[in-house]
N, C-alpha and C positions, 0 to 999 in steps of 0.2 A: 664620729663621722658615719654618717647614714649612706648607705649603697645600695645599687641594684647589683644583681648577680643575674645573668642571661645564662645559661647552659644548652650544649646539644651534644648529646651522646650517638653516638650511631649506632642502628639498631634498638633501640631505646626509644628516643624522642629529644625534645625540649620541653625548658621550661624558666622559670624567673620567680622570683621572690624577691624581696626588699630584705636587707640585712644589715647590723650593725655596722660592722666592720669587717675586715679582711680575714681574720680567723672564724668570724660568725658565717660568712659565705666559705670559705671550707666545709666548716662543717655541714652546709647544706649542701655541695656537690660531695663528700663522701655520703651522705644518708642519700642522693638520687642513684651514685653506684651500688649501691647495697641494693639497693629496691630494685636497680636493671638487673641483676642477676635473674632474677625470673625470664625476662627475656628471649631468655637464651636454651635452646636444646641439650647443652654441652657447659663444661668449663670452660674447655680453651681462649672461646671467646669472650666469654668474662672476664678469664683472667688478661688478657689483650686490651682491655680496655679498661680494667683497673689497673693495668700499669703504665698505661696511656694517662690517666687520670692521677695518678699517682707522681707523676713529670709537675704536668700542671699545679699539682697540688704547693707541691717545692716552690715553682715559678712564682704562685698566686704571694707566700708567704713572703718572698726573698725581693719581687721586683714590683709587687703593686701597688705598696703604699707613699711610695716618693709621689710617683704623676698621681695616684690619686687625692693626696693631700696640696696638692697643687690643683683642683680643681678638671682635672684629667681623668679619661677614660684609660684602662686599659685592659689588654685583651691577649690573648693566647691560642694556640689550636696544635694539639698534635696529632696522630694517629686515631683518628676515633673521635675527639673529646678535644671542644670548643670551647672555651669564657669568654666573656664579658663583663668588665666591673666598671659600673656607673657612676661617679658619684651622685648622692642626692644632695639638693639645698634647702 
């Protein structure tokens, strides 16, 4: 199954890619947090929004792939740190 992965970090930006599957768009919103780390004048809020990201990460793994195999969107947002998963056809 082919996806879009939409992200917005705060502080950061957005951004979007096309991706395998549910573990392939993981892994591209851990490689966007890695890269915010520059971002930022300090840790704190790095670390704040890698474990803002780190939530979602869980969520993305545990709750995406039912509605997305069903032809469904689905989407998250906590503290900081937005998704979006698309399916493609």
């Amino acid at each position: 199954m082919s996806l879009w992965i939409y992200w917005s970090l705060d502080g950061v930006g957005q951004a979007g890619e096309e991706a395998a599957d549910v573990p392939a768009a993981v892994r591209a919103l851990d490689i966007s947090v890695e890269r915010g780390r520059r971002a930022f004048d300090s840790d704190a809020p790095w670390k704040a929004l890698k474990a803002s990201a780190d939530l979602i990460r869980t969520r993305m793994l545990r709750e995406a792939p039912e509605p997305l195999s069903h032809g469904e969107e689905w989407s998250a947002r906590t503290e900081g740190v937005e998704v979006r998963l698309i399916p493609r056809t």
